[in-house]
N, C-alpha and C positions, 0 to 999 in steps of 0.2 A: 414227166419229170420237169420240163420246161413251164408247166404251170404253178409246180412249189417252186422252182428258184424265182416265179418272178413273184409269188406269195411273198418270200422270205426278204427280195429285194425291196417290195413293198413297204412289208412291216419297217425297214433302215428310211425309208425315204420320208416315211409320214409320221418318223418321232420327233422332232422338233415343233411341229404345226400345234399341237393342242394336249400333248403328254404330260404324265405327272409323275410317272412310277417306272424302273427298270429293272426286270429281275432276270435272274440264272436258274433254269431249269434243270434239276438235276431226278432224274428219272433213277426209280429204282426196285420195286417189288412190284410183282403179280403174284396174288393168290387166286389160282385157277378152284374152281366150284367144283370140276370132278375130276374123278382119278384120270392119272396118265401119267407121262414121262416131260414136264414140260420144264424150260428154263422162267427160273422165278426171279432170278435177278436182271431186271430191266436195265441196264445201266446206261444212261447217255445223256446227253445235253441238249438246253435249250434254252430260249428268250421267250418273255412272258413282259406285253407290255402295256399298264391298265393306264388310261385314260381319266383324267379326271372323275369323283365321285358327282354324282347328281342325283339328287333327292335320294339318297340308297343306292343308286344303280352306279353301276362300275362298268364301261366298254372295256373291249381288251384284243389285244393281236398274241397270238402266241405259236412259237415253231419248236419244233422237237425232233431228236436223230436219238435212235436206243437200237436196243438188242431185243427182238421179241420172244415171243415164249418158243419159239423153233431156235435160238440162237441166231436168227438171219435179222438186217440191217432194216429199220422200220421207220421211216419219215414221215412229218405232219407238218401241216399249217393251217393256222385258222384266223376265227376268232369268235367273239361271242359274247355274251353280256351275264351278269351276275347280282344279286339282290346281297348288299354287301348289311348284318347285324352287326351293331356294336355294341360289345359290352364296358360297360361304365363309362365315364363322361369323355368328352372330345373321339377325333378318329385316331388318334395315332397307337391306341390300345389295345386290347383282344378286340379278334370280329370271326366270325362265319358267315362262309359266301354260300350260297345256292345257284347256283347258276346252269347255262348248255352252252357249250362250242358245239358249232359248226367247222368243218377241215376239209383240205383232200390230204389222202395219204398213202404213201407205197407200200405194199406187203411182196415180199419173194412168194409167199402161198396164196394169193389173192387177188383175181386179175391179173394173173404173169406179171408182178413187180408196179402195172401202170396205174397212175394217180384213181382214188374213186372217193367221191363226198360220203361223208360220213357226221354224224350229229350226234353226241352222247351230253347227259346231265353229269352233273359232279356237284361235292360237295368241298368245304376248304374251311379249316379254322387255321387262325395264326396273328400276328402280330402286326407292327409297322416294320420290322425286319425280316421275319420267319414266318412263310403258309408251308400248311402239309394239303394237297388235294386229294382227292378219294374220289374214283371214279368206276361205275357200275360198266362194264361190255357185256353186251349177250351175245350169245352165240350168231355168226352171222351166216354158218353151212353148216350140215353133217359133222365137216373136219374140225369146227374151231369151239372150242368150249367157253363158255361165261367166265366172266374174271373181274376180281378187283383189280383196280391200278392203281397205286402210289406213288406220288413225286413230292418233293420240297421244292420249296422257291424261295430264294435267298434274295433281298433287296440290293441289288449294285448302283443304284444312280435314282434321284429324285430333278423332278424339274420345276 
């Protein structure tokens, strides 16, 4: 736990140095791949902070609090780099990202609640205002099934 709050502390202390982008994470579906009894509405918040673009590539710090598919309380922080496309002229347009974070993050079902790294791909179309992310989990035991994850990211502050 004392390693994502100073993650999260991090992410506050190192946006003013080379930042471009501020956004609000708002978490909110899992479509689980097999059957079961699982909570699908993810719902929680977060920060998501890109980094100036360079030649295509986009860095990025991003922290998140939701409800997982057990309905128990699920924490991350990361970050991670992205291959930012754009469609039609200038950046401030449509684009799709391809990208992977790297995090630690806590599960109540996985490692008794305490921090473990974790690295997933994702994929993200959206705007200069508005990303929707799409991200593949496999299964990571017996207990936890493969799933989509979906969130929005809303733009709150430019630098």
């Amino acid at each position: 736990m004392r390693i994502l709050l100073g993650m999260l502390l991090l992410t506050f202390t190192v946006l003013p140095a080379a930042a471009d982008e501020l956004d609000v994470v708002l978490n909110g579906k899992a479509v689980h791949l097999n059957d079961g009894n699982y909570n699908e509405k993810n719902w929680g918040l977060g920060l998501n902070y890109d980094f100036n673009e360079r030649d295509k590539w986009v860095r990025f710090l991003h922290s998140s609090v939701f409800k997982d598919s057990n309905n128990q309380t699920s924490k991350y922080a990361g970050g991670g780099t992205k291959r930012r496309f754009h469609f039609g002229a200038g950046t401030d347009g449509w684009h799709a990202d391809v990208g992977v974070i790297a995090f630690l993050m806590t599960r109540h079902d996985y490692h008794d609640n305490n921090p473990f790294f974790g690295a997933l791909p994702f994929v993200a179309v959206g705007n200069k205002w508005v990303t929707v992310n799409a991200t593949y989990i496999p299964s990571i035991s017996p207990k936890h099934v493969p799933l989509l994850f979906f969130q929005a990211m809303v733009r709150i502050a430019e630098f």
